[in-house]
C-alpha positions as CSV (number, residue, x, y, z in Angstrom):
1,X,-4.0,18.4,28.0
2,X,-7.0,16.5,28.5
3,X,-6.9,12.7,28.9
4,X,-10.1,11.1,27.9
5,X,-11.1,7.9,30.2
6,X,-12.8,4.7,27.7
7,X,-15.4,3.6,28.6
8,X,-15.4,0.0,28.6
9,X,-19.1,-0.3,30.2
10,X,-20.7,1.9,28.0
11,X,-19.7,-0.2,25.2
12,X,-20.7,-3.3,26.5
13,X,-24.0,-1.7,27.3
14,X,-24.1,-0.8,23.6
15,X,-23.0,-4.3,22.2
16,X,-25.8,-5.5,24.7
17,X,-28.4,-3.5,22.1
18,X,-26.5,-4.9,19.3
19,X,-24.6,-1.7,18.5
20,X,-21.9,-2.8,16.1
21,X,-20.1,0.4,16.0
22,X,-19.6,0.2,19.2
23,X,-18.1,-3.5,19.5
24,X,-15.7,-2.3,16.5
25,X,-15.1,0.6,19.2
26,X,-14.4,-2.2,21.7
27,X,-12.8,-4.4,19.8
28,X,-10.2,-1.4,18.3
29,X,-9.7,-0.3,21.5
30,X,-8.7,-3.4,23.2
31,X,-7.9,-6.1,20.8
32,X,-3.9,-5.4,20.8
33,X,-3.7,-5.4,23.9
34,X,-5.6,-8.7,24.7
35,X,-3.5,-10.0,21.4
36,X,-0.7,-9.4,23.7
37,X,-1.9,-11.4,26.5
38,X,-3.2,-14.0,24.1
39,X,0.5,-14.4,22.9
40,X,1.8,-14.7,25.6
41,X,0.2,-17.4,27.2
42,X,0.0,-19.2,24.0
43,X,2.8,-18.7,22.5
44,X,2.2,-18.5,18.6
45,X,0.3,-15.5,16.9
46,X,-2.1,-17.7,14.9
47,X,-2.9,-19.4,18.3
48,X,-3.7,-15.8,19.9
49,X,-5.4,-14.7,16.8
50,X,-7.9,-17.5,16.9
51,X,-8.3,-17.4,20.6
52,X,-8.2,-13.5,20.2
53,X,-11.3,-14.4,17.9
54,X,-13.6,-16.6,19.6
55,X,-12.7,-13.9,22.9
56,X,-14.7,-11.4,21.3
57,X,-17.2,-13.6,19.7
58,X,-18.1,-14.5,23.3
59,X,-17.9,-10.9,25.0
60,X,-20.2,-9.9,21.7
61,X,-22.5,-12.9,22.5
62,X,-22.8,-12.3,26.0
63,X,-22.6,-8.7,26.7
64,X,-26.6,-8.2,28.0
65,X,-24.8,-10.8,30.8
66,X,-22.1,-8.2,32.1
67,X,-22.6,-7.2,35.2
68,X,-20.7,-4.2,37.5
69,X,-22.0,-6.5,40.5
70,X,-18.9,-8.8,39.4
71,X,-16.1,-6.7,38.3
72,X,-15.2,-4.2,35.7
73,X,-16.2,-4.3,32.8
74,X,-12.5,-4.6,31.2
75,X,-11.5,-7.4,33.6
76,X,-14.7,-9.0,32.2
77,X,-13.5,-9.2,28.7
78,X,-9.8,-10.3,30.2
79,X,-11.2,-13.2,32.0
80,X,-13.3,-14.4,28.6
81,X,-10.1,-14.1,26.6
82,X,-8.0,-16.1,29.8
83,X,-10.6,-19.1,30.0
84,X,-10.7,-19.3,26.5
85,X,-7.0,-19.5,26.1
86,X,-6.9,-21.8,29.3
87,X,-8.7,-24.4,27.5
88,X,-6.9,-24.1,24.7
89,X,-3.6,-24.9,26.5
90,X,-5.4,-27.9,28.4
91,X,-6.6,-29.8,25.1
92,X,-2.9,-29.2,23.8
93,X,-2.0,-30.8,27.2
94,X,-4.5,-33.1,26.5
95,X,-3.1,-33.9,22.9
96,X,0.8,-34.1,24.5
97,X,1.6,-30.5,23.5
98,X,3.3,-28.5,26.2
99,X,5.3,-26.4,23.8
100,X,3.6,-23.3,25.5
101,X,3.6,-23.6,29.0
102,X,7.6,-24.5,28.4
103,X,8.5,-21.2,27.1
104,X,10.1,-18.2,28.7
105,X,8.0,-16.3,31.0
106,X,6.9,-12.7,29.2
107,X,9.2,-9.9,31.0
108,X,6.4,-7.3,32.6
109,X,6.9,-3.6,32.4
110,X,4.8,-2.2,34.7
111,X,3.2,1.8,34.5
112,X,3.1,2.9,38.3
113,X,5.6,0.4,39.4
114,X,7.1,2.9,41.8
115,X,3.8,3.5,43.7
116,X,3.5,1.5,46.8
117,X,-0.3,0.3,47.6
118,X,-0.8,-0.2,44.0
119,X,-1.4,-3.5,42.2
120,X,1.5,-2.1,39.9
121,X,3.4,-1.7,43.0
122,X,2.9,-5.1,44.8
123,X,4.0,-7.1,41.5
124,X,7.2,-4.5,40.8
125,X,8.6,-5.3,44.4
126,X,8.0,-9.5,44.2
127,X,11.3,-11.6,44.4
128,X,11.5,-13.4,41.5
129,X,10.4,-16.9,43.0
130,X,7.1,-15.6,43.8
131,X,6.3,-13.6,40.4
132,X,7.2,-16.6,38.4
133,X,5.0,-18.9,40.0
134,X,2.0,-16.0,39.7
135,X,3.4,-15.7,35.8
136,X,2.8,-19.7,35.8
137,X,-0.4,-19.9,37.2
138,X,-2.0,-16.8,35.6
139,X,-0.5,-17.7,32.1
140,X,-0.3,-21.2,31.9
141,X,-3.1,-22.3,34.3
142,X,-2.5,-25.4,36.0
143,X,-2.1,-26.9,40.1
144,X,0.6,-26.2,42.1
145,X,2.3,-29.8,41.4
146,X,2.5,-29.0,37.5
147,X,4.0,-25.3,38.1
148,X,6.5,-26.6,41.3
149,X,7.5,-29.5,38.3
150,X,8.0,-26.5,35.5
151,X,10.1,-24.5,38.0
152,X,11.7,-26.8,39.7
153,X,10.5,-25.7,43.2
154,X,8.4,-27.9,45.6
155,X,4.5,-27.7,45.4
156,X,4.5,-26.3,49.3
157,X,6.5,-23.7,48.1
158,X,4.6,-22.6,44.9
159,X,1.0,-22.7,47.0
160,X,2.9,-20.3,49.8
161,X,4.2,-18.1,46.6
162,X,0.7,-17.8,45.1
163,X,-1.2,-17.1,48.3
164,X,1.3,-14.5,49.7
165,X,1.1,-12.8,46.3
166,X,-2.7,-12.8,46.2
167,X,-2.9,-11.4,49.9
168,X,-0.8,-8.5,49.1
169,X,-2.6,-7.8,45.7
170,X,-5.9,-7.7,47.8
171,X,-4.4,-5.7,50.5
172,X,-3.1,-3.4,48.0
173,X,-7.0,-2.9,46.2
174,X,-8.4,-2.7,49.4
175,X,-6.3,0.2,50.8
């Protein structure tokens, strides 16, 4: 059985022309699972959708700025899609709204958690301290203080979490 790789810079390349077939390849491809993502940091589907939205209006916009100097082309899109819905949960902060950021943290299922050296593999074997406060600050967004306040832990002890975290993820990649 052959397992066909997508190509996520080839299409940005393409939307970069203005090929729209190939941003409704994009977009078909990957807009579920960036829903997901959405929803989860937001918290309510028409939230995510509109997020979801202005996400891809921005990766459409911008895609002759992609560059493989800076990442993948994937991660690209992801990190649109976070910022976008990281300023969305700071002008609800801003209006008093914290409904999102005080809901339950998403449960992961992770493909590959069993292999060690893998990103996969680093996240799987976390106590639960440390993934939470990586779940807070990835999700949520936020400082230290607001995450130690959300989870009740001291803001020396959520910096140490997220650091340690991040040092094993980058050990992992680089191995």
């Amino acid at each position: 059985m052959t397992v066909s790789v997508f190509d996520y810079e080839a299409e940005l390349t393409a939307c970069a022309a203005g090929d729209r077939t190939a941003f409704h390849t994009l977009y078909h491809h990957e807009a579920p699972v960036m829903r997901a993502l959405a929803l989860a940091m937001l918290g309510a589907a028409d939230t995510a959708d509109a997020v979801l939205h202005e996400a891809f209006v921005l990766i459409w916009r911008n895609a002759a700025g992609y560059s493989s100097t800076i990442g993948t082309a994937r991660a690209w899109m992801y990190s649109i899609l976070r910022y976008r819905a990281l300023d969305h949960l700071r002008r609800q902060r801003l209006a008093g709204d914290t409904t999102a950021e005080q809901q339950a943290l998403p449960e992961l299922s992770l493909p590959g958690a069993s292999l060690p050296g893998t990103v996969q593999g680093v996240l799987a074997a976390l106590p639960a301290p440390q993934l939470d406060a990586l779940l807070q600050a990835y999700l949520h967004g936020g400082d230290p203080a607001r995450i130690a306040d959300r989870l009740d832990r001291s803001e020396p002890d959520i910096q140490a979490s997220i650091e340690s975290v991040l040092t094993h993820i980058d050990e992992a990649v680089r191995a």
